[in-house]
MARMAR-430608 format. One record per residue (C-alpha): residue in three letters; x, y, z. Coordinates in steps of 0.2 Angstrom, whole numbers, plus 5000, padded with zeros to 4 digits. Example, Ala and Ser with C-alpha at 12.3 -4.5 7.8 and 13.67 -1.06 7.14 Angstrom:
# residues 2
<rec 'Ala' <5062 4978 5039>>;
<rec 'Ser' <5068 4995 5036>>;
//
This chain:
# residues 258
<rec 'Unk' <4847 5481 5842>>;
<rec 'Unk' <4841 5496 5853>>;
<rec 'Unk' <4836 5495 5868>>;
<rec 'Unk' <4819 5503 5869>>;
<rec 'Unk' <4813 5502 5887>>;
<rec 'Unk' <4825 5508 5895>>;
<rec 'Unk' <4823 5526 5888>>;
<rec 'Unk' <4810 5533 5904>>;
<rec 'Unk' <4822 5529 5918>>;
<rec 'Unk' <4833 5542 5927>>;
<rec 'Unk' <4848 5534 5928>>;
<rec 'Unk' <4866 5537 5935>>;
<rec 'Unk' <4884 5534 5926>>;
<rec 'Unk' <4889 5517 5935>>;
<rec 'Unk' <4909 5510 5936>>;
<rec 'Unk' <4906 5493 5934>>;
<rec 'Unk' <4920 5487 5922>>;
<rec 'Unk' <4913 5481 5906>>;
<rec 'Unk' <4921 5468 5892>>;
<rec 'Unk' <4920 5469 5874>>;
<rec 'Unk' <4911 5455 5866>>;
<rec 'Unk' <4922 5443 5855>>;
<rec 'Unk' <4917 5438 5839>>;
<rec 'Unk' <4915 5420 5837>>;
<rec 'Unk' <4901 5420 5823>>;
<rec 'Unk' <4901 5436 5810>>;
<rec 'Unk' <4887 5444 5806>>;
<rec 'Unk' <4881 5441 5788>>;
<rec 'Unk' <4866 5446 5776>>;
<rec 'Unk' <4849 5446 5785>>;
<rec 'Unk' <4833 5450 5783>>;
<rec 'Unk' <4820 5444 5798>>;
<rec 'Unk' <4802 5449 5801>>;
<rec 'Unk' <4796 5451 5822>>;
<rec 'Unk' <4783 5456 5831>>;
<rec 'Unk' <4780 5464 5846>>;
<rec 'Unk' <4764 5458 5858>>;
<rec 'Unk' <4759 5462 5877>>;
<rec 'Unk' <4764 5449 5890>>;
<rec 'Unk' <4746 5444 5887>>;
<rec 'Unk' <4749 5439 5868>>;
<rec 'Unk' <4742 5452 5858>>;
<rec 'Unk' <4750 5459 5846>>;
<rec 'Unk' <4753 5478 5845>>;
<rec 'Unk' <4768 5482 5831>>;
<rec 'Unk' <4774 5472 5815>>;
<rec 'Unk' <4794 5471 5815>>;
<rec 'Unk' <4806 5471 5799>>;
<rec 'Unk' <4825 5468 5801>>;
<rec 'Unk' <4837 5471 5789>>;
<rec 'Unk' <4857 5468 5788>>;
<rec 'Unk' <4870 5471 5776>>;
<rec 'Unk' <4891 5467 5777>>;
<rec 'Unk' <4903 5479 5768>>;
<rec 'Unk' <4920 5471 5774>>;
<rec 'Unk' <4921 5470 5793>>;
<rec 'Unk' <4908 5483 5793>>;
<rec 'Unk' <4890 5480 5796>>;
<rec 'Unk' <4875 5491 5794>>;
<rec 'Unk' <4857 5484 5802>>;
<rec 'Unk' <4840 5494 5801>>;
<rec 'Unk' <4827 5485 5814>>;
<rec 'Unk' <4808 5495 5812>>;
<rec 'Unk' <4794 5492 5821>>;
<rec 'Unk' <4775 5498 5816>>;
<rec 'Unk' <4762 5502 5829>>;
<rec 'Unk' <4745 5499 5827>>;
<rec 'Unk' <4741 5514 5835>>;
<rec 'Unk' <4753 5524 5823>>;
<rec 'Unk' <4770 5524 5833>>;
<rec 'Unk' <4784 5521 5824>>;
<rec 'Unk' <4802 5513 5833>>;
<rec 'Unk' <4818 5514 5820>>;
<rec 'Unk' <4833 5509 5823>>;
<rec 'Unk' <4849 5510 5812>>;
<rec 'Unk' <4865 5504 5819>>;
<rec 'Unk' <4883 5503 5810>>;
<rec 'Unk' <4895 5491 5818>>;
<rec 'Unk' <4913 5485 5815>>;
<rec 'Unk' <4916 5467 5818>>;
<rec 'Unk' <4935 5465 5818>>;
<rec 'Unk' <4941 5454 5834>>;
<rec 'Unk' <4928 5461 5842>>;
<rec 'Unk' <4910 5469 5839>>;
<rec 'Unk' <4911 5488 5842>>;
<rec 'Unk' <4896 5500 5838>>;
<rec 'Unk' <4902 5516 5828>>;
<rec 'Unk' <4886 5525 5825>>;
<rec 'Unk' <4867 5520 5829>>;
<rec 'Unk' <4854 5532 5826>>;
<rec 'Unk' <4835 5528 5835>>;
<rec 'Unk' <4820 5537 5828>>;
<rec 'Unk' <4804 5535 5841>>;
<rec 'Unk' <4787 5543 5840>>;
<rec 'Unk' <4768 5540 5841>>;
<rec 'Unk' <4757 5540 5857>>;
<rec 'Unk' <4768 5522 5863>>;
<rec 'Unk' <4784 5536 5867>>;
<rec 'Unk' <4784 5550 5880>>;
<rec 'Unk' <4791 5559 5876>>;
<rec 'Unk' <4796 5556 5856>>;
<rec 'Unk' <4816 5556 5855>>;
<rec 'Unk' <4826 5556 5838>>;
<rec 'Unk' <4844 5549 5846>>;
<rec 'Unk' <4860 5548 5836>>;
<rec 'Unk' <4875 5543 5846>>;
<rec 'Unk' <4893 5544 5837>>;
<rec 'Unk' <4904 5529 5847>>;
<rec 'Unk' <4921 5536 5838>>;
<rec 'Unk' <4919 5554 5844>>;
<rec 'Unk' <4907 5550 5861>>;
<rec 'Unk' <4894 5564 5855>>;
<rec 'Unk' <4877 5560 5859>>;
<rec 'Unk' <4864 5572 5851>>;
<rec 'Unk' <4847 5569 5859>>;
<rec 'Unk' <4830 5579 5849>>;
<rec 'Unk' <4814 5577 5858>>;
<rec 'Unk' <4797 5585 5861>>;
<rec 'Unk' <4794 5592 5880>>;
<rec 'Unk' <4777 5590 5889>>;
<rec 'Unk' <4772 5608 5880>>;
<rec 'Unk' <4773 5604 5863>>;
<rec 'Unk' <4791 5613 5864>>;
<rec 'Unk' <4805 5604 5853>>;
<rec 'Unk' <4822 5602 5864>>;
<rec 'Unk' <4838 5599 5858>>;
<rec 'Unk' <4853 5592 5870>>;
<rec 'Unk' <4871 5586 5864>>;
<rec 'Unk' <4884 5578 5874>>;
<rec 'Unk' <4901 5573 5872>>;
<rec 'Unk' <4904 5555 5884>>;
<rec 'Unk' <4919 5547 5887>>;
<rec 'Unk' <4912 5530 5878>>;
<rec 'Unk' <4920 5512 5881>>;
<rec 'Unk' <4923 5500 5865>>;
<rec 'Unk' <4910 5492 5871>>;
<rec 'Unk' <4897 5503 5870>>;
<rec 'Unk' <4880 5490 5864>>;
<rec 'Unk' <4869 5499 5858>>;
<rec 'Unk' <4858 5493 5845>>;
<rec 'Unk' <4868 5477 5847>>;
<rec 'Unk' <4865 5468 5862>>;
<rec 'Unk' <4856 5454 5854>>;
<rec 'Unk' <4872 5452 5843>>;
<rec 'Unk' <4883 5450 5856>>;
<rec 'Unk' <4871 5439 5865>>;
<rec 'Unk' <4873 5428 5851>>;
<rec 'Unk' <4892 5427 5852>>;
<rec 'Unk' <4894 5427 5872>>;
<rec 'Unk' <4902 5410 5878>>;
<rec 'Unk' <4889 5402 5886>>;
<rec 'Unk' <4901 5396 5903>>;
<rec 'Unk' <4905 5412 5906>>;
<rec 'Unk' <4896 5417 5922>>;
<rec 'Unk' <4893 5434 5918>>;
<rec 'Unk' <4897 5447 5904>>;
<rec 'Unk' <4895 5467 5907>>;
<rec 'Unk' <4895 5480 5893>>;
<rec 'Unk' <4891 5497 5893>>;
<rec 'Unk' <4874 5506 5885>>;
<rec 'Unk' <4871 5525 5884>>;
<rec 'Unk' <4850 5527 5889>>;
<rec 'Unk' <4844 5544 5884>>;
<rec 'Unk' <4832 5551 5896>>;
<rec 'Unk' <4832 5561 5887>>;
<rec 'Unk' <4846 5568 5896>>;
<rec 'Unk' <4861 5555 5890>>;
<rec 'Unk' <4867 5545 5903>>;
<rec 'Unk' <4882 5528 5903>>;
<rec 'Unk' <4875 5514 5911>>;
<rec 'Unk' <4879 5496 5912>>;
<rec 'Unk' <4871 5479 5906>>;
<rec 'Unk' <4875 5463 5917>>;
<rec 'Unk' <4870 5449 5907>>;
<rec 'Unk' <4871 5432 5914>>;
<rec 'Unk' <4865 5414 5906>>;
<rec 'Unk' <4849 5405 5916>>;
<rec 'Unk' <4849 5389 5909>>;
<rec 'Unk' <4841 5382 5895>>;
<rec 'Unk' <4823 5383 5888>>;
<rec 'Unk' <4812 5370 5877>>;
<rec 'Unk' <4798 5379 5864>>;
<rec 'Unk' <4794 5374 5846>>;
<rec 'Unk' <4790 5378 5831>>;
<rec 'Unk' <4776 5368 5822>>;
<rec 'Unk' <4781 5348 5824>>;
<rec 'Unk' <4801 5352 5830>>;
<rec 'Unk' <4808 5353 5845>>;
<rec 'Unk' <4821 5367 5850>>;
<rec 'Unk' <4831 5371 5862>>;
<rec 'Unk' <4836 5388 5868>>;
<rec 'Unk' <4849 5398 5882>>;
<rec 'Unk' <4839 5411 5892>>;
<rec 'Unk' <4849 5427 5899>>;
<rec 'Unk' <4845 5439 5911>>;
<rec 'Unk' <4849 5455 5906>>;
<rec 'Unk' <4851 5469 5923>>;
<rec 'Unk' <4854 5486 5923>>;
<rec 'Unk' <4868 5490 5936>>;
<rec 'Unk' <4868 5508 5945>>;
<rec 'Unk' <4882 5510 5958>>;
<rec 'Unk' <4885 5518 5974>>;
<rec 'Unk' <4872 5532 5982>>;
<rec 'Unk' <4861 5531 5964>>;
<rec 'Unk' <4862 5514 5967>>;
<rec 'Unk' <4854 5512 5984>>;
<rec 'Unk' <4840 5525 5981>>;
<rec 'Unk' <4834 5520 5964>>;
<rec 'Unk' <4823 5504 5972>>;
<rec 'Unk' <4819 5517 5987>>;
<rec 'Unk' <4811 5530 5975>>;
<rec 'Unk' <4804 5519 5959>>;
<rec 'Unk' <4817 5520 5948>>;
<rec 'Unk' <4828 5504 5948>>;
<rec 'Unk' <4824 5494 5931>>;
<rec 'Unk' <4817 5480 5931>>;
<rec 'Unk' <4825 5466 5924>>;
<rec 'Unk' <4824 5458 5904>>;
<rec 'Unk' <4827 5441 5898>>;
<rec 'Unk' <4832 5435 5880>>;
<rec 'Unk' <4831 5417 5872>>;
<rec 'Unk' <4846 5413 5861>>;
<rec 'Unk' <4843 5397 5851>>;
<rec 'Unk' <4856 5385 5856>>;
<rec 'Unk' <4859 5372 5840>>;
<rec 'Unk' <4874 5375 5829>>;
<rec 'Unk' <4873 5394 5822>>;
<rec 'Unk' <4863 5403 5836>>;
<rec 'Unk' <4849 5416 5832>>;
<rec 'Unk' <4839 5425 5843>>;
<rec 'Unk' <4824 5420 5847>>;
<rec 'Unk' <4814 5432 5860>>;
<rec 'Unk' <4814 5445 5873>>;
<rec 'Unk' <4804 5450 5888>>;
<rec 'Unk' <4808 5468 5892>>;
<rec 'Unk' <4802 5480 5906>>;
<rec 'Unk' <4794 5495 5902>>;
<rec 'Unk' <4779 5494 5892>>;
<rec 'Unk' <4778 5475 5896>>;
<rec 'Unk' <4782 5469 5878>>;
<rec 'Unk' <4786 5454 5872>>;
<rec 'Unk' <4797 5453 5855>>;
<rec 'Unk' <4800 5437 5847>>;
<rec 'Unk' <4802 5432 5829>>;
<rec 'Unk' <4787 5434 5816>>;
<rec 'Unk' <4784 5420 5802>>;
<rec 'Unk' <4775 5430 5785>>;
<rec 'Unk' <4760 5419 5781>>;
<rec 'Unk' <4747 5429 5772>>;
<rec 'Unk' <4746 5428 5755>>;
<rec 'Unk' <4736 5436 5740>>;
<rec 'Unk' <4721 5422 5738>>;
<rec 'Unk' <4726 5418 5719>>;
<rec 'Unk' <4744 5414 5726>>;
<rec 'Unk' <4741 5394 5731>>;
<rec 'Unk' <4732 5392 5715>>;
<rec 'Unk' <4745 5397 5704>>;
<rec 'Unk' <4755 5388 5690>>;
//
């Protein structure tokens, strides 16, 4: 999945060295419903997630609907073959909840990034960009490779292009925090908690906290009993919170039916 709250931030290219992610659970046929609420609990936005295997390839749609009107759409094509590598992920956000509204498509096998937004007039912009990108470029897929990190490893870096909307190769560190206890109606779960940190290096590194603009940091639950799924994150920005949704209204005439 993309991720959406880093998109506001000015950030510098960094030279951490980042690691593709291993495979160690493909990706199969999903479809998922989540929700996005304040840190308060309210919920703001209704969540679909949809995924679909053809071979090694995989192609996952994650939407979210504002109550305000916004709209967050994210499609992601991802191979899967030793390990996970993004090929194409395209992000579609607009509505009051994004300044300023971006349409990103990012190409991982050329390293174009075409970037369409709406400036502070009203004025449609248009910026494209060719990067040098790694094979382990996440985006739209960090909660995948979260799923499938080793859980002794210390520490796991990959890569991430944020659009600013001025495309820009960063780095996530993402390192496990221990484990978690929450439950769902009468059972009992368990689940590993990460802390997700955006590294900027050298000068950009040192003035970012001086002038505002060093990220704050994101966790995510991963549930931690036989096939993992993920189960929530916290990230920065707007102050979301995304965590899984369970459907559970019905037409009226439903329970009474034969």
């Amino acid at each position: 999945m993309q991720i959406i709250f880093l998109a506001s931030y000015l950030l510098q290219p960094t030279t951490l060295v980042a690691e593709s992610v291993a495979v160690r659970y493909p990706e199969g046929v999903v479809h998922g419903f989540l929700v996005l609420r304040t840190q308060d609990g309210k919920p703001i936005a209704d969540g679909d997630s949809t995924q679909v295997v053809q071979g090694d390839r995989v192609t996952s749609h994650l939407s979210f609907k504002f109550k305000d009107g916004s709209i967050y759409d994210d499609t992601t094509i991802f191979s899967q073959r030793g390990t996970f590598r993004l090929l194409k992920d395209h992000v579609v956000q607009r509505g009051p909840q994004f300044k300023p509204p971006m349409d990103t498509v990012i190409d991982a096998t050329t390293g174009e990034v075409n970037v369409r937004y709406t400036d502070n007039h009203g004025k449609e912009k248009f910026l494209t960009k060719r990067l040098q990108l790694p094979s382990d470029v996440a985006n739209g897929l960090l909660f995948t490779l979260m799923k499938d990190i080793e859980p002794k490893v210390s520490q796991t870096t990959v890569a991430y292009v944020a659009a600013t909307p001025k495309p820009r190769l960063i780095h996530l560190q993402i390192t496990p925090q221990g484990q978690d206890s929450f439950s769902i109606g009468s059972y009992k779960h368990k689940a590993l908690r990460y802390l997700v940190t955006v590294k900027i290096d050298g000068v950009a590194g040192l003035i970012a906290p001086l002038i505002g603009k060093k990220p704050p940091d994101m966790q995510a639950w991963v549930l931690d009993e036989g096939a993992p799924a993920f189960i929530r994150f916290d990230g920065p920005l707007y102050g979301w919170r995304m965590e899984l949704a369970v459907p559970a209204t019905w037409p009226s005439n439903t329970a009474n039916a034969q």
